[in-house]
Legacy VTK file of the C-alpha trace (Angstrom):
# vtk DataFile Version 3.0
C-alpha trace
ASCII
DATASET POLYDATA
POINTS 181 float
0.000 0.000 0.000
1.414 3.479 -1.121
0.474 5.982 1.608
3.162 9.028 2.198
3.587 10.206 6.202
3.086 13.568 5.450
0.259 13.554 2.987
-3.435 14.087 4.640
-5.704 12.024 4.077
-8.983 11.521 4.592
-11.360 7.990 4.771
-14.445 7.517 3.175
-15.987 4.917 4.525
-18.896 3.475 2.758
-20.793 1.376 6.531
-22.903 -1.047 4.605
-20.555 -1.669 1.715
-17.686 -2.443 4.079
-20.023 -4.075 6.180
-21.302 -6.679 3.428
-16.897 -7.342 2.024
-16.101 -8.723 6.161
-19.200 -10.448 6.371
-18.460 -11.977 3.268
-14.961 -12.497 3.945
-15.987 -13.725 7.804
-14.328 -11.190 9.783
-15.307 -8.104 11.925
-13.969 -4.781 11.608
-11.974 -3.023 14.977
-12.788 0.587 14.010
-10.136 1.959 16.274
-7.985 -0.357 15.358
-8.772 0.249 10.954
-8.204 4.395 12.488
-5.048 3.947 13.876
-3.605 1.869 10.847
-3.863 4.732 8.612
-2.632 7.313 11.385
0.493 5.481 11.818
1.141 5.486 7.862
-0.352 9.102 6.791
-1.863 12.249 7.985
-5.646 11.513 8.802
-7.659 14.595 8.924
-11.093 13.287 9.027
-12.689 9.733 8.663
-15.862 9.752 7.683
-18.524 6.541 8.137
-21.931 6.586 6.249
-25.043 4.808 7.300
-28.194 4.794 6.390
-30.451 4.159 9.758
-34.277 2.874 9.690
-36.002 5.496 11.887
-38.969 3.065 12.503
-37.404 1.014 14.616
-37.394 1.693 18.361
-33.760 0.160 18.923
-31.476 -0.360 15.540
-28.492 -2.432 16.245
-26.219 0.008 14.269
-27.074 2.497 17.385
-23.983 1.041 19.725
-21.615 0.994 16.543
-22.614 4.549 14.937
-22.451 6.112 18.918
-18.693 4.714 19.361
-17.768 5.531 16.101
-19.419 9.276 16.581
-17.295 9.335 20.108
-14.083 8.288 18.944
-12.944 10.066 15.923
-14.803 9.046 13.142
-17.423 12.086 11.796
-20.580 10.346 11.229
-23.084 10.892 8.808
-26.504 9.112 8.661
-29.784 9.525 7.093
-32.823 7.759 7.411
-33.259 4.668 5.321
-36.707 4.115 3.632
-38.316 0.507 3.767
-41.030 -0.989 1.324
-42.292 -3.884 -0.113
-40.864 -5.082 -3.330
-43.159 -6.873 -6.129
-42.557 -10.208 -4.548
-43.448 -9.134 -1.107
-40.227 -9.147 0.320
-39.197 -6.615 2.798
-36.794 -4.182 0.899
-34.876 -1.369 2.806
-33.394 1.427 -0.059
-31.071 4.171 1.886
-27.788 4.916 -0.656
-25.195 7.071 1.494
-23.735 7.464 -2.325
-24.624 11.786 -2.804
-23.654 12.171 0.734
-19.901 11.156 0.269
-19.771 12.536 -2.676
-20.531 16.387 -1.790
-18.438 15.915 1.353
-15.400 14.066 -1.111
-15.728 16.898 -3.315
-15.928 19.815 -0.657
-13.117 18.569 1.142
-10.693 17.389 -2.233
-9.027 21.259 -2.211
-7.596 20.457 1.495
-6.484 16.986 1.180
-4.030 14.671 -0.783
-5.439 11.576 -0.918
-8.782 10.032 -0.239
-9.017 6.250 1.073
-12.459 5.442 -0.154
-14.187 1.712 1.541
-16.816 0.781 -1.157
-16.873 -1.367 -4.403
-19.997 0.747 -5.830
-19.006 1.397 -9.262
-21.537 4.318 -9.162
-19.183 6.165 -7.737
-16.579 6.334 -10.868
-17.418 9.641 -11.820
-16.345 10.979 -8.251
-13.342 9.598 -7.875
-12.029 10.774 -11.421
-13.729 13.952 -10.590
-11.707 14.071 -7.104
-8.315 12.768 -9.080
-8.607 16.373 -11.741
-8.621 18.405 -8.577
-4.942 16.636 -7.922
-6.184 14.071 -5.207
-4.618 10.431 -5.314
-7.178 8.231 -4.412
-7.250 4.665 -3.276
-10.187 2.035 -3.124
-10.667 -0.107 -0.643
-12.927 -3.166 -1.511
-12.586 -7.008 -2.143
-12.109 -8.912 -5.682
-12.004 -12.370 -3.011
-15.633 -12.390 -2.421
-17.998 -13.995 -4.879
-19.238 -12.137 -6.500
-16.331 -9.701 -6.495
-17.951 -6.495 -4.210
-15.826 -3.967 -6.515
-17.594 -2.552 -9.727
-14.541 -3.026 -12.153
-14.683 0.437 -13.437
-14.088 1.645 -9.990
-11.204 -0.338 -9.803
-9.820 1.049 -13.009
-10.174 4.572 -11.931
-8.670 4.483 -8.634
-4.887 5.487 -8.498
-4.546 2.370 -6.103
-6.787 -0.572 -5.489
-6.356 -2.103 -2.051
-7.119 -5.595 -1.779
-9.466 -5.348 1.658
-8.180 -9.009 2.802
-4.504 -7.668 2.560
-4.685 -4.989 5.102
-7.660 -6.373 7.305
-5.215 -8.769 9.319
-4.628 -4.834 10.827
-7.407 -4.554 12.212
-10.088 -7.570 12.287
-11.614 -8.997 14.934
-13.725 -12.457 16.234
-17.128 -12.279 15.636
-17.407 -12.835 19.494
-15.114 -10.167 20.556
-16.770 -6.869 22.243
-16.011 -3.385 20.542
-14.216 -1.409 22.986
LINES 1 182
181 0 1 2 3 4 5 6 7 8 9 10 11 12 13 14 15 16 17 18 19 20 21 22 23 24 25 26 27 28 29 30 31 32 33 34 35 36 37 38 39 40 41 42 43 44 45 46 47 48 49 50 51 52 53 54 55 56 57 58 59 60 61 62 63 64 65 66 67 68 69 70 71 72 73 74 75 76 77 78 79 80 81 82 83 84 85 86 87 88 89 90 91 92 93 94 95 96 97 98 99 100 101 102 103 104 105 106 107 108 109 110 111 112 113 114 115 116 117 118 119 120 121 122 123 124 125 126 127 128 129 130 131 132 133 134 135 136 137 138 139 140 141 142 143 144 145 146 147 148 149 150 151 152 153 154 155 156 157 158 159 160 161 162 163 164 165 166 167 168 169 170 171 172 173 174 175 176 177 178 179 180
């Protein structure tokens, strides 16, 4: 992984996309522990985490996670997921964090270096060659292990660096079992 000590950075974290990649790959993610990799290695000035949060439920079990994350230097941003019915009667939830990280990638890409972004969404092409005119490396954290892969290949393409998310997450995973502290 190419990260300069000196550079800032920020993180982009995409919740439910990195989410689904450790499920998928059977492993947990140590927040603190994914923070402090990068602020050994670079300059982190802000790491963002997007969720999308169903507001009709009394008690989501994203709560715990998105109040430790909010307390211990991640800036969160959430907004409330909608849930319907699709035509087969299945319970659907729809709540894409997608514009969100874009407008804060883009207002933040004149005071930064490089952007870490945690999705595969190819969907989000556009911004990260947008991002990359303005003179900001960025890198794209997702899996090609899972099956299917959970990066959009045209993502992968643009990014200046494609991280491989089972290369670094021996950094910081945890059990399935083991409390978040």
């Amino acid at each position: 992984m190419f990260l300069k000590n000196n550079e800032k950075v920020c993180l982009f974290i995409d919740g439910a996309n990195l989410y689904s990649a450790s499920r998928n790959l059977n492993f947990d993610v140590d927040y603190r522990n994914l923070l402090n990799f990068f602020k050994k290695q670079c300059n982190v000035i802000r790491a963002y985490y997007y969720s999308a949060v169903l507001d009709t439920e009394e008690y989501s079990p994203l709560k715990p996670l998105t109040d430790w994350l909010a307390y211990n230097g991640f800036l969160l941003v959430t907004k409330n997921a909608r849930e319907f019915t699709d035509q087969n009667g299945r319970r659907r939830v729809k709540g894409s964090m997608d514009i969100e990280l874009a407008v804060d990638m883009m207002e933040i890409a004149p005071k930064i270096d490089h952007a870490i972004l945690f999705s595969g969404d190819a969907d989000l092409r556009r911004l990260v060659e947008s991002v990359q005119r303005q003179g900001v490396r960025v890198s794209v954290v997702s899996s090609i292990k899972t099956n299917p892969p959970m990066i959009g290949d045209e993502l992968r393409r643009q990014a200046d660096q494609f991280i491989e998310l089972t290369s670094i997450a021996p950094e910081f995973t945890r059990r399935p079992n083991e409390a978040q502290q």
